[in-house]
N, CA and C atoms as a LAMMPS dump frame, in Angstrom:
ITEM: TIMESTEP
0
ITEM: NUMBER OF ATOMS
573
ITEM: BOX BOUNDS ff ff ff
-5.0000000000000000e+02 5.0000000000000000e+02
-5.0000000000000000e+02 5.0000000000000000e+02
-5.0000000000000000e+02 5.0000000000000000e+02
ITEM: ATOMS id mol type element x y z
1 1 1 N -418.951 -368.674 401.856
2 1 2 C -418.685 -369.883 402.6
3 1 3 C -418.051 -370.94 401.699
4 2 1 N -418.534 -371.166 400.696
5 2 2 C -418.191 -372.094 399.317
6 2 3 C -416.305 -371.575 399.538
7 3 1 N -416.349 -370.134 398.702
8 3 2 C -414.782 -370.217 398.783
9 3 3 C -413.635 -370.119 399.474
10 4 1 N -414.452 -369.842 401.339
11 4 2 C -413.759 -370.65 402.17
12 4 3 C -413.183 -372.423 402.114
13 5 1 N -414.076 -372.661 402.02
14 5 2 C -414.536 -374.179 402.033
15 5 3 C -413.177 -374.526 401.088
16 6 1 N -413.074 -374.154 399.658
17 6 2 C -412.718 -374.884 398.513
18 6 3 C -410.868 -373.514 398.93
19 7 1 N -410.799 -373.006 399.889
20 7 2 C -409.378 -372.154 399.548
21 7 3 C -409.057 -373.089 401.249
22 8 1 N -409.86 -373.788 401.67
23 8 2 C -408.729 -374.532 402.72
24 8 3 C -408.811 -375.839 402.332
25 9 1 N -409.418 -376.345 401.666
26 9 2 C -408.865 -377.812 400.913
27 9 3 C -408.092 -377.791 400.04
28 10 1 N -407.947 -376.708 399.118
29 10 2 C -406.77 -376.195 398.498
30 10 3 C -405.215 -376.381 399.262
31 11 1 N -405.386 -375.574 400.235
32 11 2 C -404.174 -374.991 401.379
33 11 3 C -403.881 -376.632 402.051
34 12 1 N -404.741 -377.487 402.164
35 12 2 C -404.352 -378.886 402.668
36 12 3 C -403.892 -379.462 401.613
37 13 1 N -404.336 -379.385 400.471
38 13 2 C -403.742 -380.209 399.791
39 13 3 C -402.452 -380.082 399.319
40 14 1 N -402.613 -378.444 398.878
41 14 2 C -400.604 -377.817 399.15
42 14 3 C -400.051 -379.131 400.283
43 15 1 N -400.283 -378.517 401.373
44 15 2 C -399.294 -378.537 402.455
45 15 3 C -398.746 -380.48 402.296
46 16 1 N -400.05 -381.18 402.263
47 16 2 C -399.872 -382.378 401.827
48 16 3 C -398.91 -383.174 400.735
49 17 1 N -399.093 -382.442 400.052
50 17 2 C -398.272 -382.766 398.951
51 17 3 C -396.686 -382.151 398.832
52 18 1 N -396.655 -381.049 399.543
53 18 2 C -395.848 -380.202 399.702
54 18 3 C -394.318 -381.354 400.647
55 19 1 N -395.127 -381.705 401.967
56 19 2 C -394.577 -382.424 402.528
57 19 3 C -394.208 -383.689 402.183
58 20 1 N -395.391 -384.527 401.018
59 20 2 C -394.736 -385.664 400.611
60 20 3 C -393.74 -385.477 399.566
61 21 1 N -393.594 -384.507 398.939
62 21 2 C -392.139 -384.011 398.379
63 21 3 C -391.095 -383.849 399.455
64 22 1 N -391.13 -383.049 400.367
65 22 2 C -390.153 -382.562 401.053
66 22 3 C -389.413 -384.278 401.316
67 23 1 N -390.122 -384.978 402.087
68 23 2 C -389.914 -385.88 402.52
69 23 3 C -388.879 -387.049 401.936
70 24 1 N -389.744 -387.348 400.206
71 24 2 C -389.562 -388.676 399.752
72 24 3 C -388.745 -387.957 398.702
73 25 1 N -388.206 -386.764 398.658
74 25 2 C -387.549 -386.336 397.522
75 25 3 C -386.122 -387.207 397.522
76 26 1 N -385.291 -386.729 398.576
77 26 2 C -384.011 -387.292 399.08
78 26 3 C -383.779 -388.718 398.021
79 27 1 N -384.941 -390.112 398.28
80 27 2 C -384.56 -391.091 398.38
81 27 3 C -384.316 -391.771 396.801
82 28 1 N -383.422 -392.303 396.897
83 28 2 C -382.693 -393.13 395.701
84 28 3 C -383.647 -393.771 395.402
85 29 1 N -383.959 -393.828 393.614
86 29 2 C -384.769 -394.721 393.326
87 29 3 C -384.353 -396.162 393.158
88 30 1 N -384.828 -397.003 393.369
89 30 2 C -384.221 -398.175 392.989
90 30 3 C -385.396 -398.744 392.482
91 31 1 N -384.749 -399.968 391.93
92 31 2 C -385.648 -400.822 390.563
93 31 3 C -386.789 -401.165 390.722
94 32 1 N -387.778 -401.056 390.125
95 32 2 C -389.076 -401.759 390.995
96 32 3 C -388.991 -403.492 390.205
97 33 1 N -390.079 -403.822 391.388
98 33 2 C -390.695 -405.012 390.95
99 33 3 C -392.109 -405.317 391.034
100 34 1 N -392.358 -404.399 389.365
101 34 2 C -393.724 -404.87 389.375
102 34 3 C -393.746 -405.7 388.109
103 35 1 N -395.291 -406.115 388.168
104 35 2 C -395.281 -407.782 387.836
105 35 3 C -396.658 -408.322 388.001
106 36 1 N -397.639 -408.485 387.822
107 36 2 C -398.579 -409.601 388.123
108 36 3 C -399.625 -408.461 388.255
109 37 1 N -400.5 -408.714 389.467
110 37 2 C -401.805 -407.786 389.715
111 37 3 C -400.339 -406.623 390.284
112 38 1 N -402.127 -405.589 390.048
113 38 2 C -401.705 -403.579 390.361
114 38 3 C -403.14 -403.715 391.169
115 39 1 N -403.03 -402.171 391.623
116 39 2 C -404.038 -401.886 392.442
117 39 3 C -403.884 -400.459 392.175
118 40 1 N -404.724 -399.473 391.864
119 40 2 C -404.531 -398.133 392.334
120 40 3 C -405.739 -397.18 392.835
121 41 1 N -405.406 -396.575 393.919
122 41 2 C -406.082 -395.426 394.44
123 41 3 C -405.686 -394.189 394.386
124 42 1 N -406.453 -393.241 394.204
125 42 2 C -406.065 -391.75 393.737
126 42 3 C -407.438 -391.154 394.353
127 43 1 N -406.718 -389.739 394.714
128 43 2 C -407.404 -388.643 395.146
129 43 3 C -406.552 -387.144 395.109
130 44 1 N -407.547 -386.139 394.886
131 44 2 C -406.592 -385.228 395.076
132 44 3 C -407.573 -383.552 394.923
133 45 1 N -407.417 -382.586 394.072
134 45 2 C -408.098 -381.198 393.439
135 45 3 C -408.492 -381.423 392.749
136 46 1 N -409.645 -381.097 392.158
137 46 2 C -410.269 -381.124 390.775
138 46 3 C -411.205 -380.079 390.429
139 47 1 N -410.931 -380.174 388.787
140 47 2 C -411.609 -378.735 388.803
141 47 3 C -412.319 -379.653 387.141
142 48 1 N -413.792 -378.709 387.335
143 48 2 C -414.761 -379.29 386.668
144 48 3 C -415.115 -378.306 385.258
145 49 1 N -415.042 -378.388 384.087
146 49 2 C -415.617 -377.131 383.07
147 49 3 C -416.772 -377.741 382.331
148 50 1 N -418.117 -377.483 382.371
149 50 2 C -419.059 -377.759 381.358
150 50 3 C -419.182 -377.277 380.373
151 51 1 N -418.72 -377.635 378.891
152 51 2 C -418.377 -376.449 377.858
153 51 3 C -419.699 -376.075 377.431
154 52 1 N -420.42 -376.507 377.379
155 52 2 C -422.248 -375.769 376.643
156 52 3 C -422.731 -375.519 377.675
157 53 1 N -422.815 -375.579 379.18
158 53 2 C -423.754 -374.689 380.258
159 53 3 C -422.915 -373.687 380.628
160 54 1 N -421.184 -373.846 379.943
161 54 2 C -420.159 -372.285 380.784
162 54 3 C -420.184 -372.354 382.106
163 55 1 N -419.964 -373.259 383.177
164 55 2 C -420.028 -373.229 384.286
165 55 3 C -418.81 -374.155 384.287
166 56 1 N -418.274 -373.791 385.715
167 56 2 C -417.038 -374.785 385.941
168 56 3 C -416.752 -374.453 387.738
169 57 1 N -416.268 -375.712 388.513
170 57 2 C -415.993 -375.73 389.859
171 57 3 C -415.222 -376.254 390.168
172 58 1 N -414.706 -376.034 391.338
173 58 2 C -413.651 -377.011 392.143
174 58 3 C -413.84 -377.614 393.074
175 59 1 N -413.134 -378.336 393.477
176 59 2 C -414.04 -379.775 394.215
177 59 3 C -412.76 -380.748 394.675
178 60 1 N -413.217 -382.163 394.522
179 60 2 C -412.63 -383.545 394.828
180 60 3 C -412.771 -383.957 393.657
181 61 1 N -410.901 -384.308 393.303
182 61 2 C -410.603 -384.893 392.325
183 61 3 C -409.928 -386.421 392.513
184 62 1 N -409.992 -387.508 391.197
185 62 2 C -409.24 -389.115 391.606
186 62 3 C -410.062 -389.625 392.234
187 63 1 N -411.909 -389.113 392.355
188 63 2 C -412.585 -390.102 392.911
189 63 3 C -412.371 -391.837 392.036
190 64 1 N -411.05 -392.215 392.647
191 64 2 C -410.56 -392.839 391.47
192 64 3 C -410.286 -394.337 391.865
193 65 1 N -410.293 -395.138 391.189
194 65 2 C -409.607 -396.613 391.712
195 65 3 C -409.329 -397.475 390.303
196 66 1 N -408.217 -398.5 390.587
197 66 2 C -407.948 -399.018 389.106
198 66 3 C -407.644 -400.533 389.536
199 67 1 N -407.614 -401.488 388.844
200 67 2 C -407.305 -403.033 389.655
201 67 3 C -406.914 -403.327 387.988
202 68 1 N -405.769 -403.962 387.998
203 68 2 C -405.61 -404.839 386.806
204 68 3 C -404.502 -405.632 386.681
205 69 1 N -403.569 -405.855 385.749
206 69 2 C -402.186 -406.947 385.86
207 69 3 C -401.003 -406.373 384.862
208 70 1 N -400.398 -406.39 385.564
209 70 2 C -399.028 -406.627 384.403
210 70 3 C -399.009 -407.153 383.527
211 71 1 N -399.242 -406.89 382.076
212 71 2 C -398.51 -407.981 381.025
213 71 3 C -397.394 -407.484 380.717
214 72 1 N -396.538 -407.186 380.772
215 72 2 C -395.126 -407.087 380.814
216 72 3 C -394.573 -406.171 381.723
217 73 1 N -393.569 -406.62 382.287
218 73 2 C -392.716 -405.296 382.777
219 73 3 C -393.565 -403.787 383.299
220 74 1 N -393.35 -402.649 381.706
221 74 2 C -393.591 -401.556 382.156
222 74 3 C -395.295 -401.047 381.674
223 75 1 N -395.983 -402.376 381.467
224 75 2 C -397.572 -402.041 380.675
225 75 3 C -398.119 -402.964 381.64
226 76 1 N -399.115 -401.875 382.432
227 76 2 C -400.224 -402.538 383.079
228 76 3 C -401.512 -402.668 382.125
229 77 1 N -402.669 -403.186 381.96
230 77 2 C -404 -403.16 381.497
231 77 3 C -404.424 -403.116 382.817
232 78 1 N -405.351 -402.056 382.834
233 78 2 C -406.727 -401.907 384.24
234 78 3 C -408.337 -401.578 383.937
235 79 1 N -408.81 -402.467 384.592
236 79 2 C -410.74 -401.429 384.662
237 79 3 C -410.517 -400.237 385.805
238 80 1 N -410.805 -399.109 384.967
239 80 2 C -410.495 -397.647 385.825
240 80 3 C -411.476 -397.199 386.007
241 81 1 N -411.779 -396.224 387.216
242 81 2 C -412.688 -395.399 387.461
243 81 3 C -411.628 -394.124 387.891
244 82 1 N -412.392 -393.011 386.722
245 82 2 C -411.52 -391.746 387.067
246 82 3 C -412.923 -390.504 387.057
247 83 1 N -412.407 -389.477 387.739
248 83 2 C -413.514 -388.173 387.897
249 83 3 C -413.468 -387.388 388.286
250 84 1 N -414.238 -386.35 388.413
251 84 2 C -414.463 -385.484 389.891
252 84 3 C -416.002 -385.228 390.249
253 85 1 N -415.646 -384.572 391.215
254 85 2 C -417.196 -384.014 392.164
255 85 3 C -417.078 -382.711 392.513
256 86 1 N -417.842 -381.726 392.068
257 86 2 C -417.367 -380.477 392.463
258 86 3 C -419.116 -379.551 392.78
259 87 1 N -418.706 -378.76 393.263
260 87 2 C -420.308 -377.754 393.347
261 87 3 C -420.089 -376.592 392.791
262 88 1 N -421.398 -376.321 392.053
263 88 2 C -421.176 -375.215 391.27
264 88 3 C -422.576 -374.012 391.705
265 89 1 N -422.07 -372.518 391.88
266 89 2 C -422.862 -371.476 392.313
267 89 3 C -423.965 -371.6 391.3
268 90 1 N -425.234 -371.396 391.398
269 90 2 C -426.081 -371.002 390.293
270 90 3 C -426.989 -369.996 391.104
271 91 1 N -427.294 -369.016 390.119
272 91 2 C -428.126 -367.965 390.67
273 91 3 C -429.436 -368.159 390.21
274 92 1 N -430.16 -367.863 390.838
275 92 2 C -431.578 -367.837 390.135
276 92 3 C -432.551 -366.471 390.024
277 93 1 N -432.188 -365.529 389.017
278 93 2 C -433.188 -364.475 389.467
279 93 3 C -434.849 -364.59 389.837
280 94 1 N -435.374 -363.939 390.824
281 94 2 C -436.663 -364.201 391.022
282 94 3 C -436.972 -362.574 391.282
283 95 1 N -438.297 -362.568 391.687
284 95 2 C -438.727 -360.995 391.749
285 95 3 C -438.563 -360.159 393.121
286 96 1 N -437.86 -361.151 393.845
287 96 2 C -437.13 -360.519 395.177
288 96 3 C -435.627 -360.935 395.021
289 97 1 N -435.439 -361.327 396.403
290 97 2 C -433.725 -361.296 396.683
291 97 3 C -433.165 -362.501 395.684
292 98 1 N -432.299 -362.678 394.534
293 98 2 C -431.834 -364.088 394.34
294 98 3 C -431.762 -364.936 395.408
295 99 1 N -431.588 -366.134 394.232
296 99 2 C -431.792 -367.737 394.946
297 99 3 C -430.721 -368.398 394.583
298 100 1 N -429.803 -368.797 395.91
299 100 2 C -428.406 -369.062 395.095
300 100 3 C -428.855 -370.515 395.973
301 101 1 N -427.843 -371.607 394.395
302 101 2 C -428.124 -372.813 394.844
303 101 3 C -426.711 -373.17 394.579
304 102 1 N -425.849 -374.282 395.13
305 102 2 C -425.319 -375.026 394.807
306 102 3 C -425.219 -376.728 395.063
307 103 1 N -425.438 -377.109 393.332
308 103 2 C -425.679 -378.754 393.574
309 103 3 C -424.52 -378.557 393.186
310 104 1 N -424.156 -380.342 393.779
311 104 2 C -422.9 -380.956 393.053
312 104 3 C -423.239 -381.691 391.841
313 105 1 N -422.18 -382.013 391.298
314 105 2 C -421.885 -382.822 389.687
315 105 3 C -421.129 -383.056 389.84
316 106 1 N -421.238 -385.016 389.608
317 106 2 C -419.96 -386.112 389.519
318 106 3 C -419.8 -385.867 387.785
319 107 1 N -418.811 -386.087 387.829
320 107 2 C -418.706 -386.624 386.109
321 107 3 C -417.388 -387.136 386.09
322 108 1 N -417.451 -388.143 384.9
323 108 2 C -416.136 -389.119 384.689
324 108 3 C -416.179 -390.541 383.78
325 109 1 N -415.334 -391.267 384.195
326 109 2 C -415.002 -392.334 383.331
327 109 3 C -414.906 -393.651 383.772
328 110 1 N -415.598 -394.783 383.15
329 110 2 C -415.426 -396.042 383.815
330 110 3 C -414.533 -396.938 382.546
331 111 1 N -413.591 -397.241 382.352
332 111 2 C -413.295 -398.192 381.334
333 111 3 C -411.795 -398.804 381.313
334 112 1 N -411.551 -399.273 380.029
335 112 2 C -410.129 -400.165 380.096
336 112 3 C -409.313 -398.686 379.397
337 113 1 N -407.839 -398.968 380.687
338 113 2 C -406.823 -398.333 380.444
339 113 3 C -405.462 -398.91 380.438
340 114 1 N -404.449 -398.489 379.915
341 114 2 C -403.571 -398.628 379.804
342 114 3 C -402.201 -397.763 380.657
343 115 1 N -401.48 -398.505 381.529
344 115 2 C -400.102 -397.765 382.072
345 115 3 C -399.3 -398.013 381.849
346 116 1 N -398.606 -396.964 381.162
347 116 2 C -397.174 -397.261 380.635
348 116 3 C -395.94 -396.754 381.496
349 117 1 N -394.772 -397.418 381.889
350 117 2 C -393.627 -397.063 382.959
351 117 3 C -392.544 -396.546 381.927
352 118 1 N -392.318 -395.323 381.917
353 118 2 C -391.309 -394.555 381.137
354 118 3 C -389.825 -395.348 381.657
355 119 1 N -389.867 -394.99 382.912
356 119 2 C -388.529 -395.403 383.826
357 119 3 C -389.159 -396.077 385.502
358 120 1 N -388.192 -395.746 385.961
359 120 2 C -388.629 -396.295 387.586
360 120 3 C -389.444 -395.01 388.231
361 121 1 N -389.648 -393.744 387.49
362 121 2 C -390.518 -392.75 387.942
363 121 3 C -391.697 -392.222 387.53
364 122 1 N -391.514 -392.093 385.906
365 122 2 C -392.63 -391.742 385.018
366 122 3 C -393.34 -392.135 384.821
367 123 1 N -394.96 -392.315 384.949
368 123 2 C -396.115 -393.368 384.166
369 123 3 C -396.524 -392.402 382.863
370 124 1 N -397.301 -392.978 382.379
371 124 2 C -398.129 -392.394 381.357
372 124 3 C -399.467 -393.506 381.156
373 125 1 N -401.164 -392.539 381.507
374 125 2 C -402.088 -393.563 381.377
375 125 3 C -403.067 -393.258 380.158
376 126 1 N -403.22 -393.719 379.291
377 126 2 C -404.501 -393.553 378.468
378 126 3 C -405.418 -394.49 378.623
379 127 1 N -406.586 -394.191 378.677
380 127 2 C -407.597 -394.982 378.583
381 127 3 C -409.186 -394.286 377.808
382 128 1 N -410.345 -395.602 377.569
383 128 2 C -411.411 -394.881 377.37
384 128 3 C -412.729 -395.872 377.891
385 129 1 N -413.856 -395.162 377.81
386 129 2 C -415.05 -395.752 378.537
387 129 3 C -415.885 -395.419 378.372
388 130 1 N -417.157 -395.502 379.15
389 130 2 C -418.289 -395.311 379.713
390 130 3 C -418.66 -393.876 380.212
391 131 1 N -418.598 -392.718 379.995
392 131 2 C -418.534 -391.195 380.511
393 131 3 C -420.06 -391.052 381.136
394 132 1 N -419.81 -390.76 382.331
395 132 2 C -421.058 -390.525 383.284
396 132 3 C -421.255 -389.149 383.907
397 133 1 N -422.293 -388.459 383.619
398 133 2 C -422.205 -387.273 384.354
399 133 3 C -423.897 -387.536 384.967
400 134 1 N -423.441 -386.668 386.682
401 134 2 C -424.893 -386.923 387.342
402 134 3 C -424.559 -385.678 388.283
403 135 1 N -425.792 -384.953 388.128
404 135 2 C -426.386 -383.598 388.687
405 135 3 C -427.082 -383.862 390.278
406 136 1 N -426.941 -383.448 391
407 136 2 C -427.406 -382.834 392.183
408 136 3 C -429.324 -382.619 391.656
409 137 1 N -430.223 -383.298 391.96
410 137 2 C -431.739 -383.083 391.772
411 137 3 C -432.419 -383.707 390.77
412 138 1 N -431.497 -384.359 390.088
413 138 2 C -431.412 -384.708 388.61
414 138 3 C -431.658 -386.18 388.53
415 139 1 N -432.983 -386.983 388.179
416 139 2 C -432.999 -388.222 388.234
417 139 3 C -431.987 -389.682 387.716
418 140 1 N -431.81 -388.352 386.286
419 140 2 C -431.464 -389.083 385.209
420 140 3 C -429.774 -388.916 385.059
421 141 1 N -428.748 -389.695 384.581
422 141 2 C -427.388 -389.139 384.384
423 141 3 C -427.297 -389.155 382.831
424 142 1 N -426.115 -388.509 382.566
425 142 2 C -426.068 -387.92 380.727
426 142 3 C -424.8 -389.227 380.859
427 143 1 N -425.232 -390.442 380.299
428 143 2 C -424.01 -391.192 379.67
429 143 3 C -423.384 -390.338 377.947
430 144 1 N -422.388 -390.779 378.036
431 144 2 C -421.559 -390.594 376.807
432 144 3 C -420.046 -391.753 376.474
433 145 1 N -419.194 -390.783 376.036
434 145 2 C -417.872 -391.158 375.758
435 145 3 C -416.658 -390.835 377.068
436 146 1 N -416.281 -391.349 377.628
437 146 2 C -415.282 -391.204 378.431
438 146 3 C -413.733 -391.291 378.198
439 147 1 N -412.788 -390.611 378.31
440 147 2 C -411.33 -390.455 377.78
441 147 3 C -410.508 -390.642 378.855
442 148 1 N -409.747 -390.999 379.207
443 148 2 C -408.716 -390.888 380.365
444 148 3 C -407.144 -390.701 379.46
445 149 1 N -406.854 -389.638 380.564
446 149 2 C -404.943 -389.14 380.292
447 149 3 C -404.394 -388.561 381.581
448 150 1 N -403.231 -389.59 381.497
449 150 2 C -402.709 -389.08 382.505
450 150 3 C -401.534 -389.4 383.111
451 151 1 N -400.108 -388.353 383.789
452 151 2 C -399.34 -388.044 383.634
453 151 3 C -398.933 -388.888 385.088
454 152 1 N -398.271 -389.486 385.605
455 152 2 C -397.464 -389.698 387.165
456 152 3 C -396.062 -389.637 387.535
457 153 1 N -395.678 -388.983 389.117
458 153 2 C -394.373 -389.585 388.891
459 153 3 C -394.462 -389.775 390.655
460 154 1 N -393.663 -390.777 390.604
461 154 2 C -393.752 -391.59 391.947
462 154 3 C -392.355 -390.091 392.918
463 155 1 N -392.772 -390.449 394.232
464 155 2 C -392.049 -389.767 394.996
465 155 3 C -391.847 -390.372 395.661
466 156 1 N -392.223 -391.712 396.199
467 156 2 C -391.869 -392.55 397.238
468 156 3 C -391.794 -394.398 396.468
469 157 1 N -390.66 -395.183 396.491
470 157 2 C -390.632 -396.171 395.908
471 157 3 C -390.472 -397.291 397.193
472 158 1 N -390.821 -398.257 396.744
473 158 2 C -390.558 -399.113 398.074
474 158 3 C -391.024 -400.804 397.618
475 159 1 N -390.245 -401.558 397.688
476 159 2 C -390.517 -402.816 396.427
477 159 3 C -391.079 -403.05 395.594
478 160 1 N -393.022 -403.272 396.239
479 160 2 C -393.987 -402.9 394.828
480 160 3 C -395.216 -402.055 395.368
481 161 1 N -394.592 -401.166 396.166
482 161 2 C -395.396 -399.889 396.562
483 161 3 C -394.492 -398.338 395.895
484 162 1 N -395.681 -397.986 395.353
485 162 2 C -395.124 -396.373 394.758
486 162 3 C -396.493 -395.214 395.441
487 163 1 N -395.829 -394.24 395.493
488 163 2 C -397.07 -393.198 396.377
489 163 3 C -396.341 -392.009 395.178
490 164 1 N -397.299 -391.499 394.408
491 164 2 C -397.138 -390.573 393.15
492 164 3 C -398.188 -389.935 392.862
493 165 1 N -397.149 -388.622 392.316
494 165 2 C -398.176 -387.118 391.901
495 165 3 C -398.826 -387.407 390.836
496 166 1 N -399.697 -386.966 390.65
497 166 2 C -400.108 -387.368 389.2
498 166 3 C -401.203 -385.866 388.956
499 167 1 N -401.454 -385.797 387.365
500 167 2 C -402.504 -384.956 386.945
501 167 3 C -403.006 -385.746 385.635
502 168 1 N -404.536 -385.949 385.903
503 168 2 C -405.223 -387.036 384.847
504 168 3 C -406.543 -385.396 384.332
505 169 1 N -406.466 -385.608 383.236
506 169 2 C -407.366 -385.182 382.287
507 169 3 C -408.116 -386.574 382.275
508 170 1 N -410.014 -385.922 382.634
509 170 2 C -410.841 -386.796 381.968
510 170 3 C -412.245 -386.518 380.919
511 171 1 N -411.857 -386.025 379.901
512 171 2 C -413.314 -385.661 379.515
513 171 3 C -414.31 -386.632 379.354
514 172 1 N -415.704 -386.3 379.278
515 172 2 C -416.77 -386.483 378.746
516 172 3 C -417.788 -386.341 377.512
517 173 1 N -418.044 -386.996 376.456
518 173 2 C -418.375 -386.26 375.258
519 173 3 C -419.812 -386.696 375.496
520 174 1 N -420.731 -385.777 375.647
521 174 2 C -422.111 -386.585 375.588
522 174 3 C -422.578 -385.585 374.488
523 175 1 N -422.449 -386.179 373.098
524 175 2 C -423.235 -385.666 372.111
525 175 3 C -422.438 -384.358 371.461
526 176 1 N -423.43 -383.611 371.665
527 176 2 C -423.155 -382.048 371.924
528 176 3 C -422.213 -381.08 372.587
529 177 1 N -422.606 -381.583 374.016
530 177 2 C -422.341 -381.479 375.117
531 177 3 C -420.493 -382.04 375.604
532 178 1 N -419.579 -381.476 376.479
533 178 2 C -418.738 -381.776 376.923
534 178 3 C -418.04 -381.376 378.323
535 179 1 N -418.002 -382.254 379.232
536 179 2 C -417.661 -381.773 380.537
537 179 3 C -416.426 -382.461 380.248
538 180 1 N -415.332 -381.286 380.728
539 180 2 C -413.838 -382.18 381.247
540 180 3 C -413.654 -381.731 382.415
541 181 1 N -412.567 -382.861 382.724
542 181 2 C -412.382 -383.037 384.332
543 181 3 C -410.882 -383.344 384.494
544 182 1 N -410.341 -382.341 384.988
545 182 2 C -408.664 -382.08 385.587
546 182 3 C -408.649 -382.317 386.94
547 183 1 N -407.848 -383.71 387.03
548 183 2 C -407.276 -383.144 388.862
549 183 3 C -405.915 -383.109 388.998
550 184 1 N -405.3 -382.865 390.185
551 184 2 C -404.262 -382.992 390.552
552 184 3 C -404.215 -383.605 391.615
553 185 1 N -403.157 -385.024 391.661
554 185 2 C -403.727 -386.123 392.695
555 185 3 C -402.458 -386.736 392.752
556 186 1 N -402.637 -387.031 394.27
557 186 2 C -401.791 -387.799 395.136
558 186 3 C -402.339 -389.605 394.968
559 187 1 N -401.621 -390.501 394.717
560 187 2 C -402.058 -391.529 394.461
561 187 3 C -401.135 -392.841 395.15
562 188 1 N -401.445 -393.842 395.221
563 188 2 C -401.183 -395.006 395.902
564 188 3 C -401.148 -396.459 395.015
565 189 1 N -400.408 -396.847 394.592
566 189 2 C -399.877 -398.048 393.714
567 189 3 C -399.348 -399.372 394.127
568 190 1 N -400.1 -400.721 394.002
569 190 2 C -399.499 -401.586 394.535
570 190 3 C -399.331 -401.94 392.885
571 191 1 N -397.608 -401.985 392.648
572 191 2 C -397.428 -402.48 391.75
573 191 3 C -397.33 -404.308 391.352
C-alpha cells in the first residue's frame, strides 16, 4: 500500500512539473525586478537517508518557507525553513507473524540563508541552522547542525513573481548521527 501511495505522488508530481515546463518553457525571459522583501514557498519529492540507523524513505519534500529582503540586486538574506517528511517500513520480528510499522520522520533546517541570482534564471541558496529531526512516537526531537544547498531555475517569470524547479540538499549533523534530506521542488517566489 506504502508503494502505491509514494509511486502515485511520484506520477503527480512528474505530470505537474512536466506540464509547468511544457507550458512556461516557450516564454522570453525578461528582466526581473526584484528588490526589497522576498517571500518563498516550496514543495515538492523528498527522499530521506539516516546514515547510522541505514534506513531511508520517500515522502514530502520543501516542507519549506523563506521571508527575507534584498540587499542588493541579485542577494537575498532569508530566515528559512527547509526539510522533509517521509515514512519509513520497519519490521519487527516477534515469535509469530512480523510487525510492520511505519512512523514518519520530519527532519530539517531552520536558519539564515543566503540567495544568490546567477542571471534572470539561475539561483543558488546556501544556508545554515538549527537541524531538527522528530520521529513518529518519539517524545523527544534530536536537535543538531542544519545545512541548506540549493540549486533553482525559474520557468515562469512575471515582474516580481518567479514559479521555479529547484533541488535543495538539507543535511542534519546531530553528533554522530546524520540524516540528509534531498527534494525535488516546485517553488513560488515573490521577488
Amino acid at each position: 500500500m506504502h508503494s502505491e501511495i509514494c509511486a502515485r505522488t511520484r506520477a503527480t508530481l512528474a505530470a505537474l512539473v512536466s506540464s509547468c515546463v511544457l507550458f512556461t518553457a516557450p516564454m522570453v525571459a525578461q528582466a526581473q525586478n526584484r528588490g526589497n522583501f522576498t517571500a518563498i514557498v516550496v514543495a515538492g519529492y523528498g527522499v530521506q537517508l539516516d546514515v547510522i540507523e541505514d534506513e531511508s524513505g520517500d515522502g514530502v519534500s520543501g516542507i519549506s518557507f523563506g521571508l527575507g529582503w534584498f540587499v542588493s540586486r541579485d542577494l537575498a538574506l532569508m530566515l528559512r525553513l527547509s526539510g522533509t517528511a517521509v515514512e519509513y517500513e520497519l519490521i519487527q520480528e516477534t515469535l509469530g507473524p512480523p510487525i510492520i510499522r511505519t512512523p514518519t520522520m520530519v527532519s530539517g533546517m531552520f536558519g539564515i540563508d543566503g540567495q544568490y541570482w546567477l542571471n534572470d534564471r539561475w539561483n543558488v541558496e546556501v544556508g545554515v541552522g538549527q537541524g531538527v529531526v522528530v520521529q513518529d512516537g518519539s517524545e523527544d526531537s534530536d536537535v543538531g547542525l542544519g545545512v541548506l544547498g540549493a540549486l533553482g531555475y525559474a520557468v515562469f517569470l512575471k515582474g516580481k513573481f518567479s514559479m521555479q524547479l529547484g533541488v535543495e540538499y538539507t543535511p542534519v549533523f546531530l553528533g554522530d548521527r546524520m540524516v540528509q534530506n534531498v527534494g525535488i521542488n516546485l517553488g513560488l517566489q515573490l521577488l
